[in-house]
Structure formats: structure tokens, C-alpha cells
C-alpha atoms as a printed R data frame, in Angstrom:
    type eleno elety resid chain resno       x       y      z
1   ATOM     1    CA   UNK     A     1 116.754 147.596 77.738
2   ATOM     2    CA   UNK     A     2 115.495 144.215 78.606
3   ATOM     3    CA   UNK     A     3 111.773 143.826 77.951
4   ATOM     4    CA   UNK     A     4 109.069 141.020 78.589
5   ATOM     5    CA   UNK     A     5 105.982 140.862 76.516
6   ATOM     6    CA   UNK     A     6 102.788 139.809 78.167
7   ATOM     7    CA   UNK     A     7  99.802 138.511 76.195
8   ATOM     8    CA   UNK     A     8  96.588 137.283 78.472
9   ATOM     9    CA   UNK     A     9  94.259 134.679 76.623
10  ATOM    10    CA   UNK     A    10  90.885 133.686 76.906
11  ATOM    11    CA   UNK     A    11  89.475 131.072 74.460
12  ATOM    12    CA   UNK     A    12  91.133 132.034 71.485
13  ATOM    13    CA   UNK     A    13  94.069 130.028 71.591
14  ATOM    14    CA   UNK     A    14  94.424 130.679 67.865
15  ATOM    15    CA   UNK     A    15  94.322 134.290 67.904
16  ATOM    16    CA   UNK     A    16  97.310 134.233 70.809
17  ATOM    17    CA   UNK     A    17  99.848 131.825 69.215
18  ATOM    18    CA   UNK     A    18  99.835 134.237 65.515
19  ATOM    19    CA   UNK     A    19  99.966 137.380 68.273
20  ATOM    20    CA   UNK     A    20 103.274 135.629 69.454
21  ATOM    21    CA   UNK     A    21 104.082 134.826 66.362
22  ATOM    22    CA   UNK     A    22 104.325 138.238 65.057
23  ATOM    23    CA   UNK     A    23 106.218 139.025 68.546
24  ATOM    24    CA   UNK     A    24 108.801 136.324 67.332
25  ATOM    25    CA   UNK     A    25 109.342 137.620 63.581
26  ATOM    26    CA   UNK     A    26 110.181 141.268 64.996
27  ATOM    27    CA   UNK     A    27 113.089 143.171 64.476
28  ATOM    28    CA   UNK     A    28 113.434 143.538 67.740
29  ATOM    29    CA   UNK     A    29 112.435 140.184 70.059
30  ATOM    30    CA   UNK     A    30 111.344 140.654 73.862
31  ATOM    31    CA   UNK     A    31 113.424 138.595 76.236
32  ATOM    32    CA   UNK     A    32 110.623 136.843 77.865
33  ATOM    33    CA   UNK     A    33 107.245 135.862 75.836
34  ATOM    34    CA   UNK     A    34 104.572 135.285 79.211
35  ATOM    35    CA   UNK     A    35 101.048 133.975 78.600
36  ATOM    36    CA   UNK     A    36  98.656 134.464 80.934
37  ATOM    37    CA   UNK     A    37  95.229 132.258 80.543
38  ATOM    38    CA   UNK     A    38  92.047 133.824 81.989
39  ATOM    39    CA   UNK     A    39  90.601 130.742 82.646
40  ATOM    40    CA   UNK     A    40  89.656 129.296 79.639
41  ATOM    41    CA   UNK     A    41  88.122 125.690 79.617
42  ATOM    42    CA   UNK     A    42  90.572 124.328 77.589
43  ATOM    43    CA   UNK     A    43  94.263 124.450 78.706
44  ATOM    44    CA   UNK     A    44  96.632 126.428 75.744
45  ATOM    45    CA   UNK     A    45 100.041 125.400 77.439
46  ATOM    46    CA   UNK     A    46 100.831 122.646 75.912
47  ATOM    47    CA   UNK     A    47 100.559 124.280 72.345
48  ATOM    48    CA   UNK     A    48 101.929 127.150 73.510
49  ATOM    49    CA   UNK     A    49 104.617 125.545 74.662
50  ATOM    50    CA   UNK     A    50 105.278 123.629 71.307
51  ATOM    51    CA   UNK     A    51 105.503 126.534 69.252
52  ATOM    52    CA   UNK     A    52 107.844 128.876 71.690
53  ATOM    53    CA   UNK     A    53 109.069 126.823 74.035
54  ATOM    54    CA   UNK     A    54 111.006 129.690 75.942
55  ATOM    55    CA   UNK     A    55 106.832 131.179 76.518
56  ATOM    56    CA   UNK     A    56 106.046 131.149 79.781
57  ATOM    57    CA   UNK     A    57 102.487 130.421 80.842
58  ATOM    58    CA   UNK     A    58 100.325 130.822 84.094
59  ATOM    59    CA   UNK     A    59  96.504 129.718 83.931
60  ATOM    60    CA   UNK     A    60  93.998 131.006 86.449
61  ATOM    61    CA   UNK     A    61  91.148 128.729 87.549
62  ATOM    62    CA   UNK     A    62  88.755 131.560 86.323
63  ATOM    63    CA   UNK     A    63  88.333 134.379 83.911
64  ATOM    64    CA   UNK     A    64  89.662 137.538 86.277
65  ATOM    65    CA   UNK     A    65  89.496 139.916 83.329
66  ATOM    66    CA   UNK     A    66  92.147 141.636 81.393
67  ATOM    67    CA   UNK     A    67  93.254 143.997 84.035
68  ATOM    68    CA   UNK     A    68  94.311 140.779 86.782
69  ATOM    69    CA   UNK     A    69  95.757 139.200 83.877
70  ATOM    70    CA   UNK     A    70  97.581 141.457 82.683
71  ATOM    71    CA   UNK     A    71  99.366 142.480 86.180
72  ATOM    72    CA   UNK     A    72  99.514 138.702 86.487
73  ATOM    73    CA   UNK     A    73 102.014 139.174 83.681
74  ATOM    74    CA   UNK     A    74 103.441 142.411 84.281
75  ATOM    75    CA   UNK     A    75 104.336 141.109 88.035
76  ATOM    76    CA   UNK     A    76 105.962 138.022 86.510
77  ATOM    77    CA   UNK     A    77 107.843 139.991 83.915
78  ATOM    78    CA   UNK     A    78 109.251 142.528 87.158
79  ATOM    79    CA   UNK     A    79 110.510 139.516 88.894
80  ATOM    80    CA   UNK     A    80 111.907 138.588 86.326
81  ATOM    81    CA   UNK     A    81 114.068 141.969 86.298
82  ATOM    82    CA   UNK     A    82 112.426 143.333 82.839
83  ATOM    83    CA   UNK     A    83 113.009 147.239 82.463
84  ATOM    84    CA   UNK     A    84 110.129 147.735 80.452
85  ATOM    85    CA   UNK     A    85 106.632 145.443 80.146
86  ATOM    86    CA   UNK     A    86 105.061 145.315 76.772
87  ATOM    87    CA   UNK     A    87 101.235 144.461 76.633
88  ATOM    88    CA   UNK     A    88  99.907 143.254 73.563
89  ATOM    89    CA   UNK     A    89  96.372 142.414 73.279
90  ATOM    90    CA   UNK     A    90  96.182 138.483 71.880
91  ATOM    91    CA   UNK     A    91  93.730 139.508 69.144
92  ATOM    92    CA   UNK     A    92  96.430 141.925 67.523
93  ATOM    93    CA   UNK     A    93  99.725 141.489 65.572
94  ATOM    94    CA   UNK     A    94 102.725 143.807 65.589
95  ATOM    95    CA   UNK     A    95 104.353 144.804 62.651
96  ATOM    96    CA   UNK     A    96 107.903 143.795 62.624
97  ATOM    97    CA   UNK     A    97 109.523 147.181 63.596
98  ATOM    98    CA   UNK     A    98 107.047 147.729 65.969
99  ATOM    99    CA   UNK     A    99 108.279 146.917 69.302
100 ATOM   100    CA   UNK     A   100 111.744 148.130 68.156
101 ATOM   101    CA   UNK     A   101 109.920 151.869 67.600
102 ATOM   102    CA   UNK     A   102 108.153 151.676 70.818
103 ATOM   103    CA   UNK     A   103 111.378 150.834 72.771
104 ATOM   104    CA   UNK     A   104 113.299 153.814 70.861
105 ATOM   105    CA   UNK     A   105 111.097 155.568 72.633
106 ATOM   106    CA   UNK     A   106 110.656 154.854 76.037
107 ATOM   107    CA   UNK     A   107 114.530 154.348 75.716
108 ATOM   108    CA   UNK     A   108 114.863 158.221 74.652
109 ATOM   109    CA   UNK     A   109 113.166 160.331 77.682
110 ATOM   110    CA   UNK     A   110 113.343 158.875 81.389
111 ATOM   111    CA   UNK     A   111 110.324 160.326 82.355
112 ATOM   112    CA   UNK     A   112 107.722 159.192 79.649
113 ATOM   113    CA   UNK     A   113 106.300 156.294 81.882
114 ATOM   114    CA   UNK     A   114 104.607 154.487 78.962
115 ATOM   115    CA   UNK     A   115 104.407 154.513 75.021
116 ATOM   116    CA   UNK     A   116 101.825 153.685 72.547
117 ATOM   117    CA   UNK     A   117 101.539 152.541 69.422
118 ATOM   118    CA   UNK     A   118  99.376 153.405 66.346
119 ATOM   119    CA   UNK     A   119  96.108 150.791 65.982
120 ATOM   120    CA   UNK     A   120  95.086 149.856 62.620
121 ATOM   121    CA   UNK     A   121  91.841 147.790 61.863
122 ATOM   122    CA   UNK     A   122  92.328 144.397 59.480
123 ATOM   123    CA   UNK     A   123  89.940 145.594 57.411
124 ATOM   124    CA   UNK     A   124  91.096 145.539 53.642
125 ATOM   125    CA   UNK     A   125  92.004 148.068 53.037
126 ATOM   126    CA   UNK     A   126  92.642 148.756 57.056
127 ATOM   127    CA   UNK     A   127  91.753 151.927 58.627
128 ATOM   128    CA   UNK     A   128  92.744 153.671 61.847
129 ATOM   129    CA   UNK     A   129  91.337 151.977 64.710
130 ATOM   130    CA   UNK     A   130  92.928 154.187 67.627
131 ATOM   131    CA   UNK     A   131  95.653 156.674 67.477
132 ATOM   132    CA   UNK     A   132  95.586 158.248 70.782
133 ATOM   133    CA   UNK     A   133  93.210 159.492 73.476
134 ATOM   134    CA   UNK     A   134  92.257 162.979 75.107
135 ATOM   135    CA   UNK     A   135  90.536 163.001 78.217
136 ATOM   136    CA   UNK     A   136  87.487 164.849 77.912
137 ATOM   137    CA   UNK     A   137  84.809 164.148 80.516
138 ATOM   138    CA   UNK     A   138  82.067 164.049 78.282
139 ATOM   139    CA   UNK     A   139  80.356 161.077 76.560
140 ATOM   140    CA   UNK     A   140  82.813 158.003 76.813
141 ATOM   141    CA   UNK     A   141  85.062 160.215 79.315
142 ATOM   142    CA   UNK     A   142  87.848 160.387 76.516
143 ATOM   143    CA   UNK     A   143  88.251 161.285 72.759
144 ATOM   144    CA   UNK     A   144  89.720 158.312 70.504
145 ATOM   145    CA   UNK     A   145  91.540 160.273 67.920
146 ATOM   146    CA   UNK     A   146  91.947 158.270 64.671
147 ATOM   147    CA   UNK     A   147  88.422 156.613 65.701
148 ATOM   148    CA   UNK     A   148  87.797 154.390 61.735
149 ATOM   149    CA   UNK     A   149  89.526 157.454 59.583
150 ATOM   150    CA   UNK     A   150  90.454 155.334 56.401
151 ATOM   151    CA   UNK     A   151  93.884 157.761 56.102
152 ATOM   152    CA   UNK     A   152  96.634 156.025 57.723
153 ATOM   153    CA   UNK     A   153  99.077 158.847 56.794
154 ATOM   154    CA   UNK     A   154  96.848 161.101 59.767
155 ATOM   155    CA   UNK     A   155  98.008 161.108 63.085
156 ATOM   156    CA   UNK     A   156 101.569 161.078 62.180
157 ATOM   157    CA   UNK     A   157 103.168 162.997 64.581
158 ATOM   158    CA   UNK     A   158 104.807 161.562 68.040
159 ATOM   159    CA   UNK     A   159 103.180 163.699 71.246
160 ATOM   160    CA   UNK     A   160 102.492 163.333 74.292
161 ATOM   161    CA   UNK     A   161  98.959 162.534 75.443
162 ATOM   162    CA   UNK     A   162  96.629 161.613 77.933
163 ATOM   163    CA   UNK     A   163  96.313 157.825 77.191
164 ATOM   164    CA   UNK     A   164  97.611 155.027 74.766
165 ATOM   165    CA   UNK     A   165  95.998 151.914 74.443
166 ATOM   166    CA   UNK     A   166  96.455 149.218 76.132
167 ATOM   167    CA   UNK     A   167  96.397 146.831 72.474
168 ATOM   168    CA   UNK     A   168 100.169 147.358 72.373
169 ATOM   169    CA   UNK     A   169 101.587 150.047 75.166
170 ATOM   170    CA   UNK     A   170 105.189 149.337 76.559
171 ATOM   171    CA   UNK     A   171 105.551 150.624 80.074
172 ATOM   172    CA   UNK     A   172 108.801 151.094 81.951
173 ATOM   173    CA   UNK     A   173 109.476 149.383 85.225
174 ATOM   174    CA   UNK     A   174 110.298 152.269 87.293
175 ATOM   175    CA   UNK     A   175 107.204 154.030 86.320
176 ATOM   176    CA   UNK     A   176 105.222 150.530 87.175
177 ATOM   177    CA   UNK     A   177 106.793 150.609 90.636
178 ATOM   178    CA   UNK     A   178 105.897 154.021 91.196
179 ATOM   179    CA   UNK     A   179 102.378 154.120 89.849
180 ATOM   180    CA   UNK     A   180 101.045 150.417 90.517
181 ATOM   181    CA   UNK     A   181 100.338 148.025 88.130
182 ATOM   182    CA   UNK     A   182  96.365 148.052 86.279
183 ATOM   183    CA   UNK     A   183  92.739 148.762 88.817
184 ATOM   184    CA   UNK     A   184  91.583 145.157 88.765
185 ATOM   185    CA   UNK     A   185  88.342 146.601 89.330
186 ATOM   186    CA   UNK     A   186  87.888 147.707 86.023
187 ATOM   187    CA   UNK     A   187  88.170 143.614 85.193
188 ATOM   188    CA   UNK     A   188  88.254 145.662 81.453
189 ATOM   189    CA   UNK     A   189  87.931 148.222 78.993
190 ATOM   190    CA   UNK     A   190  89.512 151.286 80.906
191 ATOM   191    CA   UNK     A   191  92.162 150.197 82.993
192 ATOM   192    CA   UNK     A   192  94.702 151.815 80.446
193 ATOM   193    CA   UNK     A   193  93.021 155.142 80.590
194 ATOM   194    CA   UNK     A   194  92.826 154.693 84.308
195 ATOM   195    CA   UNK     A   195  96.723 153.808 84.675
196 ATOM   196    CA   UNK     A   196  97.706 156.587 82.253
197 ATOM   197    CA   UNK     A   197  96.087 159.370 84.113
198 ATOM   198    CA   UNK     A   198  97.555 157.742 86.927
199 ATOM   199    CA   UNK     A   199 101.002 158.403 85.908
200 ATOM   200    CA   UNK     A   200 100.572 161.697 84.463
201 ATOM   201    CA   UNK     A   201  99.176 162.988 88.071
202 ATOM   202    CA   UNK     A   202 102.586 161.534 89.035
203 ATOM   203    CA   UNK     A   203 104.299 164.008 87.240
204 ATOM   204    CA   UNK     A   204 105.557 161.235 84.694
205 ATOM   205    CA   UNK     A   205 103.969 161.510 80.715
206 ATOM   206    CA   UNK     A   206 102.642 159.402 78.030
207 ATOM   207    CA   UNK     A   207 103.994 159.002 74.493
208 ATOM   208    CA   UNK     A   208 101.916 158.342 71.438
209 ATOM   209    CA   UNK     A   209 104.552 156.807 68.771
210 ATOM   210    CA   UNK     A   210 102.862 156.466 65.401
211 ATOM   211    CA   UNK     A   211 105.397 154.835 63.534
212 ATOM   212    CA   UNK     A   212 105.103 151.681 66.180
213 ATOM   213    CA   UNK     A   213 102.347 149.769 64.390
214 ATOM   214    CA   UNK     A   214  99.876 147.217 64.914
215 ATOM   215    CA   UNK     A   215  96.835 145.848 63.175
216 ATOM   216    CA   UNK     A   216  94.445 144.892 65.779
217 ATOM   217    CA   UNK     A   217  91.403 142.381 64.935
218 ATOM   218    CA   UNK     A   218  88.263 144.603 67.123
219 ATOM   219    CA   UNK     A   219  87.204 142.892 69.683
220 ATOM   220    CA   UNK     A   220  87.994 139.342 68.668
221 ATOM   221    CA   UNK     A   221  89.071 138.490 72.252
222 ATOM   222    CA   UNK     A   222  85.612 138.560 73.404
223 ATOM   223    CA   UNK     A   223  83.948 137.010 70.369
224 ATOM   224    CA   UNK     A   224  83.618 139.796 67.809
225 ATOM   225    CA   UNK     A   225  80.996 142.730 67.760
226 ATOM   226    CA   UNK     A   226  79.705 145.095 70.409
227 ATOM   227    CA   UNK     A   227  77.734 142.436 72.470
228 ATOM   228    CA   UNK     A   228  75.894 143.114 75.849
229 ATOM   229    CA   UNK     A   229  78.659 142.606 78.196
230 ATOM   230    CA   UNK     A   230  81.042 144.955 76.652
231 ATOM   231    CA   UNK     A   231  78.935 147.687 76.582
232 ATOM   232    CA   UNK     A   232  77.966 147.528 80.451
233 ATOM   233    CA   UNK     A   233  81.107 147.209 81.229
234 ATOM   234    CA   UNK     A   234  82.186 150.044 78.772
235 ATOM   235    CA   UNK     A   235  79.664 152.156 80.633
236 ATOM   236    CA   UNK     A   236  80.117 150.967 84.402
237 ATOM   237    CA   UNK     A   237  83.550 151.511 83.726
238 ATOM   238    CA   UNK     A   238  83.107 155.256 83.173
239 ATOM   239    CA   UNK     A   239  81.235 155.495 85.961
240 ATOM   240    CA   UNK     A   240  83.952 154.178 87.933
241 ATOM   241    CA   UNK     A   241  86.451 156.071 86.227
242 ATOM   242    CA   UNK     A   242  84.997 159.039 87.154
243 ATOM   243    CA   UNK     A   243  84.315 158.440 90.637
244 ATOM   244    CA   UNK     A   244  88.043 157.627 90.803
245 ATOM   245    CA   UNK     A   245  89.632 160.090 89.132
246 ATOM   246    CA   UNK     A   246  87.393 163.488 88.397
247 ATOM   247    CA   UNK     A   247  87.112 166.454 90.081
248 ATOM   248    CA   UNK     A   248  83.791 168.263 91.153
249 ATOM   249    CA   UNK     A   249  83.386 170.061 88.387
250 ATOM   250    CA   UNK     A   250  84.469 167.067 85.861
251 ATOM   251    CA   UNK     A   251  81.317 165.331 87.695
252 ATOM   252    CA   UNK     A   252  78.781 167.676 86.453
253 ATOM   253    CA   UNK     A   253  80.202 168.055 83.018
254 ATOM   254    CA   UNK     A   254  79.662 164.217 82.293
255 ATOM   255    CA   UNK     A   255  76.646 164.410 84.320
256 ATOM   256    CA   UNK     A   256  75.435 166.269 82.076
């Protein structure tokens, strides 16, 4: 299975050439390595570039958020001919056998239409930072098993489930040609929910693989911390989420 690994930047140039890095030192190396910069005010291709020359890179004259970046990449990586599309978020490292895990097991079941990985903080010692979501309708619209639980054993069984993050999720091409790539209006935080209930309505199903590993740095991308613009968007993305996708009765129960 050919695979190309997308990774969209925004001002952390850093953060995106030790994400590639760890991409590069895998047991298992995509095919294609494609950056895609949000707009950031200084342009990363040149040191991308000297690093992993084979990288692609794309830069858009403004910050379109994760979601048009990442299609950016994922629509590259099709015309490319990839079977499968891994996102990795650029503030997050993969352990070495990580992307061969993942692979294993899209590779296994034709009609799982995306796997997931399990999220560890880099705290030290690191805890859990997402295993895998349930879809609940209430509060933030979906459960984040694993949420902080400092017992990295838990969570150890592969399933399927509602949603995988999108910090590391490898999704195969026929299932992105049948569902569509990312909502764009989501800009971020959401779209992978959105695209995973997406597919399951399909009739296609997501994979949680817990032995596909990555330690993810929270919320580095955008600066570090909960700050004012995540959490609006966070919330305004429910909102959307649920006009999208919920049924009457799903309404009123996160109405309420």
C-alpha cells in the first residue's frame, strides 16, 4: 500500500521539521512527505527542503485552517495515486512502529475507511491524551476516552468506534473518494469527528489501533494552552456539528 503523509504548518516551523523527522526514522516510511503552510509569515520551504529534500511543500497566502490544509494535502497526495493519506498533526511525533501498525490495519479489512492511533501527552511521565471517541450528544457532542488517565496500559484493545483523531489517522483513498475529503467550514477542531461520522453513515467503519502510537505536544500548533480562539471555535464547532449531522431528538438532548 502506497501512502503519503501530510503535515499542515503554521508558524512553528520547528515543531514540523522533528514531526517529519520522526516520519523519516519509522519502520515503515510514507512514499511522499507533503507540507502544507497555512500561511505563515515566514516561508518554511527552503528548510524544509534542506532537511528532506523529497518533502513536498505548498504555501497558501493565508491561514485557511487545518481542515483546507489538510485536504490541500490529502488532494495532492490522491493525485499523486496514494492508497491511503496519513495526517499527522505537526506538533506530534510518531513512534517508530507507528505508521507501520496503522497501515496493518487499514491493510487488514477493506471496509474500515480510516484508523487511529493511540495519543499520548509529553508530559514526563506522559499520560493518555486521546484514545478514542464516542459520540454522545451531550456536552462537547463526543466522549474522549483516555481523556489525561496516567495508565498507558488502558485502552488496549483495537475496536471500532465512532471517531479517531485527526493527530495521526490514516485514511484510505477509496473511502476519501467516496466520503469527501474534511468540512472546510469547521476551519478546526471537529472536522475529524465530522468526517468519521461521515463515513460510518456510509456504511464504511472506523478503527481505533492502540498499539499505533504517538506522543502529541497539546495544542502547540496554536501556541500552547486553551486560549480564546480555540475555545469559540471548540464551541461554534459543535454547534455546527450538530446542525449538520443530528437528528431531532439529538437536538434537544444537547440542548439541554
Amino acid at each position: 500500500m502506497e501512502l503519503a503523509a501530510v503535515v499542515v504548518n503554521w508558524n512553528q516551523l520547528d515543531l514540523t521539521l522533528r514531526c517529519l523527522q520522526s516520519l523519516e526514522r519509522g519502520s515503515r516510511v510514507p512514499d511522499w512527505l507533503l507540507v502544507v503552510d497555512n500561511g505563515s509569515p515566514a516561508d518554511p520551504t527552503s528548510a524544509v527542503r534542506a532537511r528532506f529534500p523529497h518533502a513536498e511543500v505548498w504555501r497558501h497566502a493565508e491561514n485557511l485552517g487545518f481542515a483546507a490544509g489538510a485536504n490541500a494535502g490529502m488532494q495532492r497526495a490522491l493525485e499523486l495515486g496514494a492508497e491511503a493519506v496519513l495526517l499527522v498533526n505537526n506538533d506530534a511525533v510518531v513512534a517508530p512502529d507507528c505508521v507501520a501498525e496503522l497501515e496493518r490495519a487499514l491493510d487488514a479489512d477493506p471496509e474500515v475507511a480510516a484508523v487511529g492511533g493511540k495519543v499520548l501527552t509529553e508530559d514526563d511521565p506522559p499520560r493518555i491524551h486521546f484514545a478514542y471517541g464516542i459520540l454522545t450528544f451531550h456536552g462537547e457532542i463526543a466522549q474522549r476516552r483516555g481523556w489525561l488517565d496516567p495508565d498507558l496500559n488502558a485502552y488496549g484493545e483495537c475496536r471500532d468506534v465512532d471517531y479517531v483523531s485527526g493527530c495521526a489517522m490514516l485514511l484510505r483513498r477509496a473511502a476519501l473518494e467516496r466520503v469527501g475529503l474534511f468540512d472546510p467550514e469547521y476551519f478546526a477542531y471537529h472536522e475529524d469527528l465530522d468526517w468519521c461520522t461521515r463515513a460510518w453513515r456510509a456504511g464504511l467503519r472506523i478503527r481505533y489501533v492502540p498499539t499505533a502510537v504517538v506522543r502529541h505536544r497539546m495544542h502547540a500548533s496554536t501556541g500552547g494552552g486553551y486560549g480564546s480562539a480555540i475555545t469559540y471555535l471548540s464551541q461554534r464547532n459543535s454547534i455546527l456539528f450538530v446542525r449538520k449531522n443530528a437528528t431531532w431528538r439529538q437536538r434537544c438532548k444537547y440542548a439541554v
